[in-house]
N, C-alpha and C positions, 0 to 999 in steps of 0.2 A: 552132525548136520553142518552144511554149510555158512558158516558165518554170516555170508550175506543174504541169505533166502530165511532169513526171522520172520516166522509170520504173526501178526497182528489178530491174525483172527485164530480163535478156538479149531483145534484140526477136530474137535469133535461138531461143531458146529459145521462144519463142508462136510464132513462124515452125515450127518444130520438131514443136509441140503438133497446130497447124493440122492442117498436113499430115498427122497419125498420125489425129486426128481426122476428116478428108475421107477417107482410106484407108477407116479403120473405121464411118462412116456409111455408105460407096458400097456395102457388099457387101449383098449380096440378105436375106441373113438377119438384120442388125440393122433392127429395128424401133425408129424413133424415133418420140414424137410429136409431131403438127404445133403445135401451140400450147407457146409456150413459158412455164418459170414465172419470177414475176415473183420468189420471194424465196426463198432456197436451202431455208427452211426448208418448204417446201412440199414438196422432194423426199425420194421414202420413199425411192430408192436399187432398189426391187423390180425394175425391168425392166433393171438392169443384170446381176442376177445371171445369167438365163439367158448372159451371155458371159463367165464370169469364165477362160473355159477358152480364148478367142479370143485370140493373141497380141497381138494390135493395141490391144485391150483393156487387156490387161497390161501392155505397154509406154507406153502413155498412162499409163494409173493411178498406175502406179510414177514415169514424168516427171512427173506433176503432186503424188504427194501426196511427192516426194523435195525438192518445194519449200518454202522457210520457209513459215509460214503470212501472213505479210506478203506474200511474192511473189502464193501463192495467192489473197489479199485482190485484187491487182493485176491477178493476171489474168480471175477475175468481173468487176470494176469496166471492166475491154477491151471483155468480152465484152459490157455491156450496153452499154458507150457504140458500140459498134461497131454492133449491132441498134437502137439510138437512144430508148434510155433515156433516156440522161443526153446533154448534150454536149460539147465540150471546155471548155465554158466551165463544167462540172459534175464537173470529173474531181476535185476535193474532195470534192465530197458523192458521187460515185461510189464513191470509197475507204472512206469514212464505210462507208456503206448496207451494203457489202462486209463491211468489218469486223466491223461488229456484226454480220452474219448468217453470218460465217464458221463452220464445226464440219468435222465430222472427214465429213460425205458430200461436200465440196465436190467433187474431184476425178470424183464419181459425176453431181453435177449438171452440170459442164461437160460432161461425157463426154456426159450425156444430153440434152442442151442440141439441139435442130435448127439446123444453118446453123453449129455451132460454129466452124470454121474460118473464113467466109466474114468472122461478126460480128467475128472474133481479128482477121484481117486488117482491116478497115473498121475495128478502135480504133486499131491502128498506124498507119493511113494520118490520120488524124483528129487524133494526137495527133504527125502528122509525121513519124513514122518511116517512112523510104524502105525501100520493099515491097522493091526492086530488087536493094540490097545493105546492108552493115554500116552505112551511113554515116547518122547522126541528125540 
């Protein structure tokens, strides 16, 4: 693995996220949209509310905003390198960009995020963490 791409958060823990996230995408009545945004603060948070009542919902929320805001930093910074924002040869300035644009909707923008899961995994595979099992 890359020296510089250490991550701080459990890869089973965005393995974790993915999946609650693909769960909660697939069902017929969350509506995502297709274009994603490029800076968290662009996100108002509005089309998450109609599901705050959806368990799936609530247990992602709670997984992700139960995370430091560093991890939370980390796992945006996945998710764009994953969608191919950044590359692994940007996962500094991916953390960066993260950071500074960290606030308290992040967990709403992930949520709200299209493809969330798929981009989670494509940054693990990227930054070498083996999809497979534990092993880094």
């Amino acid at each position: 693995m890359n020296d510089k791409a250490r991550l701080d958060i459990n890869p089973e823990t965005v393995r974790y996220i993915a999946n609650m996230a693909r769960e909660f995408q697939d069902q017929e009545q969350v509506m995502i949209g297709d274009e994603p945004l490029t800076d968290i603060n662009e996100w108002s948070g509005e089309a998450m509310v109609e599901h705050h009542d959806d368990p799936i919902y609530s247990e992602m929320k709670t997984a992700i905003e139960d995370l430091e805001p560093d991890q939370q930093v980390q796992l945006v910074a996945l998710m764009w390198l994953g969608r191919g924002s950044f590359t692994a040869n940007e996962w500094q300035a991916a953390l960066k960009e993260a950071g500074d644009n960290w606030n308290s909707k992040t967990a709403d923008y992930l949520i709200g995020t299209p493809l969330l899961s798929d981009y989670l995994e494509e940054g693990l595979s990227q930054l070498e963490y083996n999809l497979e099992d534990s092993e880094v």
